[in-house]
C-alpha positions as a Markdown table, in Angstrom:
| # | Residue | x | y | z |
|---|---|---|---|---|
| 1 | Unk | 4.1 | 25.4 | 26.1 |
| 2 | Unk | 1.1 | 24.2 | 26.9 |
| 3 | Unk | -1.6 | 25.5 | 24.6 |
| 4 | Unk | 1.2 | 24.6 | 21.7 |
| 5 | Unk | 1.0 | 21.2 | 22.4 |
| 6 | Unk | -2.5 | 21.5 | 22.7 |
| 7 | Unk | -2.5 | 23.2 | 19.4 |
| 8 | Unk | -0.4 | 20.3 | 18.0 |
| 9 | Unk | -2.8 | 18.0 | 19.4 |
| 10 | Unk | -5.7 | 19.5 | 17.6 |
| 11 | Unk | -3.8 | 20.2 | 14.4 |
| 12 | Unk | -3.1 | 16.5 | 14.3 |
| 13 | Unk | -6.7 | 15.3 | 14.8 |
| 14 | Unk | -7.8 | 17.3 | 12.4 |
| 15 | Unk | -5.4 | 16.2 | 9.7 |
| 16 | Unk | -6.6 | 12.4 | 10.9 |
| 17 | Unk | -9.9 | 13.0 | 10.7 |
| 18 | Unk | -9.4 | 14.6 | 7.2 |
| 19 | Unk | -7.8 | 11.6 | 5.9 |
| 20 | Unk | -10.0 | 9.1 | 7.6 |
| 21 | Unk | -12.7 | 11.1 | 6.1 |
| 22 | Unk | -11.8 | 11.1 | 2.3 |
| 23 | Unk | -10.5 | 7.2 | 2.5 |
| 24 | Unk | -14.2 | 6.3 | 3.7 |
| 25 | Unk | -15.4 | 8.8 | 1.2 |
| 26 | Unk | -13.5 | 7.2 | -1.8 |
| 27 | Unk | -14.4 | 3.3 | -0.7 |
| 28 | Unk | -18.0 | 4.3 | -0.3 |
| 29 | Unk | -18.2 | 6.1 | -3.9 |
| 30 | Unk | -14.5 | 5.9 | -5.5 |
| 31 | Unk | -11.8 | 9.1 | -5.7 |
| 32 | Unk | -14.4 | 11.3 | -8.0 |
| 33 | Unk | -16.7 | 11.7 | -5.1 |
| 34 | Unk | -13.9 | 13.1 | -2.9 |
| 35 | Unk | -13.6 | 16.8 | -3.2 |
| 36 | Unk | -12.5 | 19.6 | -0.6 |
| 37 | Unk | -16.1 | 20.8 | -0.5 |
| 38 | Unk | -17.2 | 17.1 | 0.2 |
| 39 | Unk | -14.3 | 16.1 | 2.8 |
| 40 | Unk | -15.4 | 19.9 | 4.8 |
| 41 | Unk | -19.1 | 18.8 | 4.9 |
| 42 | Unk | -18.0 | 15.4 | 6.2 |
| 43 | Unk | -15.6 | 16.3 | 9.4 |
| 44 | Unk | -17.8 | 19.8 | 9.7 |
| 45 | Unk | -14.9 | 22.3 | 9.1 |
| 46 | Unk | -14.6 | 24.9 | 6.6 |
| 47 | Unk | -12.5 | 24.6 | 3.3 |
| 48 | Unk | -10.2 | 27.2 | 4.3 |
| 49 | Unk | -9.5 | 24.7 | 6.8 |
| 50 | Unk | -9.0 | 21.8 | 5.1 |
| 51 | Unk | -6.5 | 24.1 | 3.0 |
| 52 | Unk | -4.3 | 24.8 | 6.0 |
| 53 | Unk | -3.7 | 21.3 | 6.6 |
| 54 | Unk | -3.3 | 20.1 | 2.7 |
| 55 | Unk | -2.8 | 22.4 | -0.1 |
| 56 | Unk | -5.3 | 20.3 | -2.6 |
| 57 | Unk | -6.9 | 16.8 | -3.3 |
| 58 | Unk | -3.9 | 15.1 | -4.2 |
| 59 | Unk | -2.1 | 16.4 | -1.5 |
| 60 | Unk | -5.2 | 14.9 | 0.9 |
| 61 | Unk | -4.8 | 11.5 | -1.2 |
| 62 | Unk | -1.2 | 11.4 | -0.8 |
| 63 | Unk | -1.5 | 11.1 | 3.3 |
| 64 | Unk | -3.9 | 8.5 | 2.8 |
| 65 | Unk | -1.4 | 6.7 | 0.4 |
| 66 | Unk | 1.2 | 6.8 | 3.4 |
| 67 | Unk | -1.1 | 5.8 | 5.9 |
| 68 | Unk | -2.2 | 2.6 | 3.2 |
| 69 | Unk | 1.7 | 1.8 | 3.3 |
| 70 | Unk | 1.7 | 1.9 | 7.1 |
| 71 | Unk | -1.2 | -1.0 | 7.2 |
| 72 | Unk | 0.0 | -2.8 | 3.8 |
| 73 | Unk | 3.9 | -3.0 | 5.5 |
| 74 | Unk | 2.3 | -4.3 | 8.9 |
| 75 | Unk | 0.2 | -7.1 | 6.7 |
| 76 | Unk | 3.2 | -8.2 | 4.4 |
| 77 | Unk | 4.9 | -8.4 | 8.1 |
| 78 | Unk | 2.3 | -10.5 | 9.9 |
| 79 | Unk | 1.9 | -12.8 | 6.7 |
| 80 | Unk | 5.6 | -13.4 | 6.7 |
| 81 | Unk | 5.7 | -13.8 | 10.5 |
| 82 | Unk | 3.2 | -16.7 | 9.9 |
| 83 | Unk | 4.9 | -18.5 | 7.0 |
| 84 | Unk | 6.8 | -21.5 | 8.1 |
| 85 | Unk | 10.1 | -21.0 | 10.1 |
| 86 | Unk | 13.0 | -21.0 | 7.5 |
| 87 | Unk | 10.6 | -21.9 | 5.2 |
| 88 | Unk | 11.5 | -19.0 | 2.3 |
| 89 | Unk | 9.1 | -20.3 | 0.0 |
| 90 | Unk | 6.2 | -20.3 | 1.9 |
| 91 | Unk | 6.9 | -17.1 | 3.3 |
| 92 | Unk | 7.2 | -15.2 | 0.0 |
| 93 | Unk | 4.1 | -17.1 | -0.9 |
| 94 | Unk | 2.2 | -15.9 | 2.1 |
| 95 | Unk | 3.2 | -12.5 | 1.4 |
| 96 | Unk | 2.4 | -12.3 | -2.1 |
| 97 | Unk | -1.6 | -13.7 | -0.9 |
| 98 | Unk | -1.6 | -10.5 | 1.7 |
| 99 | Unk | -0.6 | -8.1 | -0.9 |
| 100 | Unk | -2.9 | -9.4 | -3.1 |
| 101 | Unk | -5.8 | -9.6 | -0.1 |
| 102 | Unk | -4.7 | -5.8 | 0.3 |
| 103 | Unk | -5.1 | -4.4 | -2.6 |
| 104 | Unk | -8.7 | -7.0 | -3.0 |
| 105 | Unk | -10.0 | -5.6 | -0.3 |
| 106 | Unk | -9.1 | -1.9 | -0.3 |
| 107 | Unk | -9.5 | -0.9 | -3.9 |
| 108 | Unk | -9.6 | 2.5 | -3.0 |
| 109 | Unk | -7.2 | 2.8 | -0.6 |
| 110 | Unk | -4.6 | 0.6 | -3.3 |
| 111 | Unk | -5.5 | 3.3 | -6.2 |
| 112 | Unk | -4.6 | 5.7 | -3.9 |
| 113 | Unk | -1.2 | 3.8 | -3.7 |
| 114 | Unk | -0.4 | 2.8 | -6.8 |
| 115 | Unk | -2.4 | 4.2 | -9.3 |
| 116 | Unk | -3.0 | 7.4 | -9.2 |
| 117 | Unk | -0.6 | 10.2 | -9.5 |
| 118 | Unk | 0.1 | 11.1 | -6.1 |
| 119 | Unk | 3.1 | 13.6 | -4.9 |
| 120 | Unk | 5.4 | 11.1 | -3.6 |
| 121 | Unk | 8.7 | 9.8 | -4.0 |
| 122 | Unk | 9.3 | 6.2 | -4.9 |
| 123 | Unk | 12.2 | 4.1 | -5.4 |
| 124 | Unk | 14.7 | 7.0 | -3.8 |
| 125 | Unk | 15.7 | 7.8 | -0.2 |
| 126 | Unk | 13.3 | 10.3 | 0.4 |
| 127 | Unk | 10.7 | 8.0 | 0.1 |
| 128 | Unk | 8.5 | 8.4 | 3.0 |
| 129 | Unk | 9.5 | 6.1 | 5.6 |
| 130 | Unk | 6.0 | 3.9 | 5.3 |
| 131 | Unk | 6.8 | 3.5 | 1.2 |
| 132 | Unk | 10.5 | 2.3 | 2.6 |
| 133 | Unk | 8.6 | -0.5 | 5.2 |
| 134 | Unk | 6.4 | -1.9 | 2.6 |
| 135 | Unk | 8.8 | -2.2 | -0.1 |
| 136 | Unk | 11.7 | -3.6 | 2.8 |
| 137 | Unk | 9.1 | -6.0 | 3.6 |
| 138 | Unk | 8.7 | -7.7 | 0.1 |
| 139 | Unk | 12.7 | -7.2 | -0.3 |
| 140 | Unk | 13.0 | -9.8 | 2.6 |
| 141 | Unk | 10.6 | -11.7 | 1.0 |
| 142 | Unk | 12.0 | -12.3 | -2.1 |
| 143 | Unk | 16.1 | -11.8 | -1.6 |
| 144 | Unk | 16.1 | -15.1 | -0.4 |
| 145 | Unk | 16.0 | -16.0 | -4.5 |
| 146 | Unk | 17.9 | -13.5 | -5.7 |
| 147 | Unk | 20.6 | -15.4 | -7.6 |
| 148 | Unk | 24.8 | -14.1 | -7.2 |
| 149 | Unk | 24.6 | -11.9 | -10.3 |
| 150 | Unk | 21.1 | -10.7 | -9.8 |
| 151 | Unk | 20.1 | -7.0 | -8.0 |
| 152 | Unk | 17.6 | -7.9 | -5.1 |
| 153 | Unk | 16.0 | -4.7 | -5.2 |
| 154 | Unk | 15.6 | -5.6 | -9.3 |
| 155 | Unk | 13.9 | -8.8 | -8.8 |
| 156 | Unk | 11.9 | -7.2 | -5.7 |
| 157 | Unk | 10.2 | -4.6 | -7.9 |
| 158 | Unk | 10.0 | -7.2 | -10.7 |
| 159 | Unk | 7.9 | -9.6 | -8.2 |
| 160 | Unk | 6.1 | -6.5 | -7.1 |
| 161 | Unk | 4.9 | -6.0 | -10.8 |
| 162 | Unk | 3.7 | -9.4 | -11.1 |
| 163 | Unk | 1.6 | -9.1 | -8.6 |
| 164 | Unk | 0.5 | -5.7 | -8.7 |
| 165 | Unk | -0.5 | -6.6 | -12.8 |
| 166 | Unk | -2.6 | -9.8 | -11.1 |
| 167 | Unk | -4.2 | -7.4 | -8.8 |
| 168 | Unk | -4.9 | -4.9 | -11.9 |
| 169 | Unk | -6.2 | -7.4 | -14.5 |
| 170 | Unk | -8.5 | -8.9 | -12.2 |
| 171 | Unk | -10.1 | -5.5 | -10.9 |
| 172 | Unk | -10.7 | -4.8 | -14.4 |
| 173 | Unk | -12.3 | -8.1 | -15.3 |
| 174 | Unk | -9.6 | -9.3 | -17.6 |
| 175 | Unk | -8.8 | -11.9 | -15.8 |
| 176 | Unk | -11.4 | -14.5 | -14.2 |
| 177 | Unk | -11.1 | -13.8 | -10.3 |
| 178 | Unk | -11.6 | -17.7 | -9.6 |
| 179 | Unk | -8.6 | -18.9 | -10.8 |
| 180 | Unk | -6.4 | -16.1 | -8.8 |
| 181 | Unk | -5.4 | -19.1 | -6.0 |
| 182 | Unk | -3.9 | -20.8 | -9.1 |
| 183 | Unk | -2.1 | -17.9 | -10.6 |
| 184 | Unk | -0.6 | -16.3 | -7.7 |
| 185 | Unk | 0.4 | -20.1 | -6.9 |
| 186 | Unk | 1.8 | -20.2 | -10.2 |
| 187 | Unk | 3.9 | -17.0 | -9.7 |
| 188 | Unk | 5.2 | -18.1 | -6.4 |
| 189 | Unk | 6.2 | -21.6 | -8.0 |
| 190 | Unk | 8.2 | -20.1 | -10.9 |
| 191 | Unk | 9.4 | -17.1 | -9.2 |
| 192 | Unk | 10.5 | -18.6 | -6.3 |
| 193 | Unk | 11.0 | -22.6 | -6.9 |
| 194 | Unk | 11.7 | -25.3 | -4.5 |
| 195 | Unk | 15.3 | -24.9 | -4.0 |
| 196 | Unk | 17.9 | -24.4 | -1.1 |
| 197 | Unk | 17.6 | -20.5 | -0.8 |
| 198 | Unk | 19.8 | -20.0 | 1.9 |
């Protein structure tokens, strides 16, 4: 029993220090650079190694995806935690400035998320439980402005898409990164108006 949980042990560091690995990797020199003969030169193991634990690349950039939702969940969580009391506004305001911050910040990590194809399930109960989290944590941002007739979940992944397209334009230099303050405000202000949201 032991050496199993010894074993487990092991098998689970490794797996970290694989994903760990190819996340620096790909914010030191973007997703191209990360390859399974890269990632084994990196932690010091052989291929065949890295293969037991992940069948392929996207298989590696899928566990880093879940381990971005982990972190992005526990920062739309803090930011909300940190908006007024009972202020809804503020609090969907402060998390729509910590996803954007997120995704600013970690460009890799965020393409590793949300743009490329990775093999995850979105948007249906087998969702991983870290997809579930981050998306729960924008839900109870936004139902607060969800009107009678409207879906939450709907308006949720319609807020979501605002944002993400802020996050996108700007990466891509379509959009001027000083004025972001005034469109995410802007967002906020129509999405979510001043208005008894209780």
């Amino acid at each position: 029993m032991a050496i199993q949980t010894r074993r487990e042990r092991e098998r689970a560091e490794r797996e970290r220090l694989i994903v760990t690995a190819a996340r620096e990797l790909a914010e030191a020199e973007g997703w191209d650079a990360v390859t399974t003969r890269r990632l084994a030169a990196e932690i010091e193991y052989s291929q065949p190694v890295l293969y037991s634990h992940f069948r392929n690349k996207d298989a590696i950039m899928a566990a880093v995806a879940v381990r971005g939702f982990e972190e992005l969940a526990a920062a739309l969580r803090t930011a909300a935690a940190t908006a007024t009391a009972g202020d809804v506004r503020a609090r969907v305001a402060a998390v729509g400035e910590a996803y954007t911050d997120f995704a600013r910040r970690r460009p890799a990590l965020y393409d590793a998320m949300f743009t490329h194809r990775v093999d995850l399930a979105f948007a249906t109960p087998e969702a991983p439980a870290a997809l579930q989290e981050g998306f729960g944590e924008l839900l109870k941002a936004v139902e607060p402005f969800a009107a009678e007739d409207d879906d939450a979940g709907l308006l949720t992944e319609t807020y979501w898409a605002g944002l993400h397209g802020l996050v996108t334009l700007m990466r891509s230099g379509r959009l001027p990164e000083e004025a972001h303050g005034r469109r995410l405000a802007l967002l906020t202000g129509h999405f979510a108006p001043h208005r008894d949201a209780d």
